[in-house]
C-alpha positions in Angstrom: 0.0 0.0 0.0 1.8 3.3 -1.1 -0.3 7.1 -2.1 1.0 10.1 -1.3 -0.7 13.3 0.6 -0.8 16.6 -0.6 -0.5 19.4 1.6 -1.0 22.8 0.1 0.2 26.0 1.2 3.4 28.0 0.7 5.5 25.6 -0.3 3.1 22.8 -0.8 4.1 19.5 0.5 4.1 15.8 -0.6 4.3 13.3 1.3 4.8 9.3 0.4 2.6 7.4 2.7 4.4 4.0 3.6 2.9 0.8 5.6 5.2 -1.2 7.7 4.4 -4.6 9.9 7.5 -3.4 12.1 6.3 0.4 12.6 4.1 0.7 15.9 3.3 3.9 15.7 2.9 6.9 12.7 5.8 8.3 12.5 7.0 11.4 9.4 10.3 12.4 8.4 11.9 15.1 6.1 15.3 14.0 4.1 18.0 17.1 4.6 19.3 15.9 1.2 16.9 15.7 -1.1 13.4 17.5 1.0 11.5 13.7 0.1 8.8 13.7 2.8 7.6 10.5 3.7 4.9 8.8 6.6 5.1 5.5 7.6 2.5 3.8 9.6 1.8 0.8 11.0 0.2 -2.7 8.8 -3.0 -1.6 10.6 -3.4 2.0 10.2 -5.5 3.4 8.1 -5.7 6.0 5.3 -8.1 8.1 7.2 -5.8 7.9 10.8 -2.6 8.6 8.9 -3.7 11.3 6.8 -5.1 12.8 10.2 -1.7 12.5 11.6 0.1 14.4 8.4 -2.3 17.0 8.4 -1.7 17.9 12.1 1.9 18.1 11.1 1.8 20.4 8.5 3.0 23.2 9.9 6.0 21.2 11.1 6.2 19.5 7.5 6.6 23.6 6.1 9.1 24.7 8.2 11.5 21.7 7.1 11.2 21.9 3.9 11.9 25.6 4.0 14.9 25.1 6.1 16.4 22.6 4.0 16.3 25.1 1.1 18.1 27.2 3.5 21.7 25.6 2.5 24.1 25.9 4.3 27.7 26.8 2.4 31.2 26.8 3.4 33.2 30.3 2.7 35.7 32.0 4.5 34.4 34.6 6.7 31.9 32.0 7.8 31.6 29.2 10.2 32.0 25.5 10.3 31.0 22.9 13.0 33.7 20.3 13.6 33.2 17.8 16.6 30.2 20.5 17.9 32.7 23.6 17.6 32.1 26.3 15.2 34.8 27.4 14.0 36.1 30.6 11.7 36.6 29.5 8.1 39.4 31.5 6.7 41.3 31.7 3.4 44.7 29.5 3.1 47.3 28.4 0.4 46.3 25.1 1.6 43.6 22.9 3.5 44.5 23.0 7.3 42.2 22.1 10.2 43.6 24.0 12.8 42.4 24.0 17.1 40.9 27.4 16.3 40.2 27.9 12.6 39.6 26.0 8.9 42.1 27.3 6.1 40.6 26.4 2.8 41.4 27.7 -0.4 39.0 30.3 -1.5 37.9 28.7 -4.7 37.6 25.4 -3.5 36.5 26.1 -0.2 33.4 23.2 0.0 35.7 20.4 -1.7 38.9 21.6 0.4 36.8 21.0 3.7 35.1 17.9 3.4 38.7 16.7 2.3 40.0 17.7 5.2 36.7 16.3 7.7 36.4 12.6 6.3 39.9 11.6 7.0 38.8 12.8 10.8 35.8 11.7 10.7 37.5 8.0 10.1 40.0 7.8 12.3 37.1 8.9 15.1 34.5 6.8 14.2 37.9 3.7 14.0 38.3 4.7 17.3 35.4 4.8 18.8 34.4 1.3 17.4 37.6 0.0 18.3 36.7 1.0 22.0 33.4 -0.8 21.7 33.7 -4.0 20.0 36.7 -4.2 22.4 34.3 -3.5 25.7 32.1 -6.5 24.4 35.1 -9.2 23.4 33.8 -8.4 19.6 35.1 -7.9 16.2 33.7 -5.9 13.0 35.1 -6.4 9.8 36.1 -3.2 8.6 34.4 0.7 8.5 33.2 2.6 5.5 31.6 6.2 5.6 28.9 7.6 3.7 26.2 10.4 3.2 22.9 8.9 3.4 19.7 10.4 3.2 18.2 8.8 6.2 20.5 6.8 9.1 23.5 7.8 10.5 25.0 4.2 10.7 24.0 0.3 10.2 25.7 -3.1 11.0 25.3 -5.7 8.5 25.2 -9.2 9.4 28.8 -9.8 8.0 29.7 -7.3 10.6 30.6 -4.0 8.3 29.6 -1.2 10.0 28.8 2.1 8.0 28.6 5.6 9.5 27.8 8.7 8.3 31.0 11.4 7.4 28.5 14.0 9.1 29.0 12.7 13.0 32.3 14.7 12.8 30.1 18.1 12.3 28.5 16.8 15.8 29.8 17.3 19.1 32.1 13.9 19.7 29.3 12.7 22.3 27.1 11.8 19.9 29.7 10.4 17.4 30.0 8.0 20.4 26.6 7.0 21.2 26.5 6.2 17.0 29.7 4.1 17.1 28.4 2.2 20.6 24.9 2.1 18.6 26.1 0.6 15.5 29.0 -1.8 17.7 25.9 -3.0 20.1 24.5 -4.7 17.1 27.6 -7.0 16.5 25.8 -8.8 19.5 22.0 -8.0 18.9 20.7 -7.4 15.9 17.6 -5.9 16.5 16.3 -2.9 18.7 14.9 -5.2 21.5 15.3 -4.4 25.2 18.7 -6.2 25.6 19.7 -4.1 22.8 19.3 -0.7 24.4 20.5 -2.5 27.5 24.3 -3.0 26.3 23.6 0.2 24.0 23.2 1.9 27.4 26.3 0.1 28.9 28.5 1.3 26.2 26.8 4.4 26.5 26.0 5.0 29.7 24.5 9.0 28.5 22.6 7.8 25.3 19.3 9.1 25.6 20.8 12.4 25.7 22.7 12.3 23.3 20.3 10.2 20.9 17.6 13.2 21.8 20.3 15.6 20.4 20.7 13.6 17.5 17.1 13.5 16.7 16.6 17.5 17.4 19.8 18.9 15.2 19.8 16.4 12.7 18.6 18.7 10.2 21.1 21.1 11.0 23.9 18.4 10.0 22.5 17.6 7.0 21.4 21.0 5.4 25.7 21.8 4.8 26.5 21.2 1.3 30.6 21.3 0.0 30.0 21.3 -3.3 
């Protein structure tokens, strides 16, 4: 069962409806990269109950689409967030990440940055999964990054764990909680109470961090480098 809902107004909204027998409760989401909004409801929901629910969101459903056309650009004289810091983006001869500033050549400012924040954001997210999988007796077998649209990390079940490049724009917190996240699943696959249990062991400050997560998400998502 699919449809979609349109929402008029200023800017109109559509949004893909999407039944689930795992989802047990209506739940909506706007993508940061591409503005796709999209409600997915429980197997027995209906039409009338999530269109309800959509419609009470739509003032919500307005004001992220409208920030995500809001982009956010990297130029000197701005700022950049790097592990939750924002810092001064200046012009350099050549890429630098510096304890107090970005240096970035003016003409390839975007490219130059995110050049110079994935190799970072590796060797934290390495680390911190090391850490983990070591606090369990566990192995993964190996790390890649990303930019997708709607997680910001899985475990398969050969044990490759994928994390989003864009933790390393969040404060180093809640880089953790992904890695301890993602590294929990190496032993439960699943989001069941034992799950959260040894999520929570790993992480003993999760929930606060998982609540930032969910509120600023947007804001990690809407920089683009070109």
């Amino acid at each position: 069962m699919g449809g979609s809902i349109e929402i008029q107004g200023d800017p109109p909204v559509s949004v893909a409806m999407r039944w689930s027998n795992r989802a047990r409760r209506v739940s909506l989401r706007v993508s940061m990269l591409d503005g796709r909004a999209i409600v997915t409801a429980p197997a027995d929901a209906t039409h009338f109950e999530v269109e309800a629910f959509v419609r009470g969101k739509a003032d919500w459903l307005r004001s992220q689409v409208a920030r995500r056309m809001e982009r956010a650009e990297v130029t000197p004289g701005g700022l950049l967030p790097v592990e939750g810091r924002r810092l001064p983006v200046v012009a350099g001869a050549r890429p630098r990440l510096l304890s107090d500033r970005v240096e970035v050549p003016a003409a390839r400012a975007g490219p130059a940055a995110l050049g110079l924040l994935k190799p970072l954001a590796r060797d934290k997210l390495v680390a911190a999964s090391d850490r983990h999988a070591a606090a369990l007796g566990l192995s993964y077998s190996r790390i890649t990054l990303r930019d997708p649209r709607s997680r910001w990390g899985s475990c398969s079940r050969d044990r490759k764990l994928m994390y989003s490049w864009r933790l390393i724009l969040a404060p180093p917190e809640v880089l953790d909680y992904v890695a301890a996240h993602e590294v929990a699943h190496l032993k439960e696959m699943n989001h069941g109470p034992r799950f959260w249990a040894l999520c929570e062991r790993l992480c003993p400050e999760m929930r606060v961090w998982k609540s930032w997560l969910r509120n600023n998400s947007a804001e990690l998502q809407r920089w683009w480098f070109g």
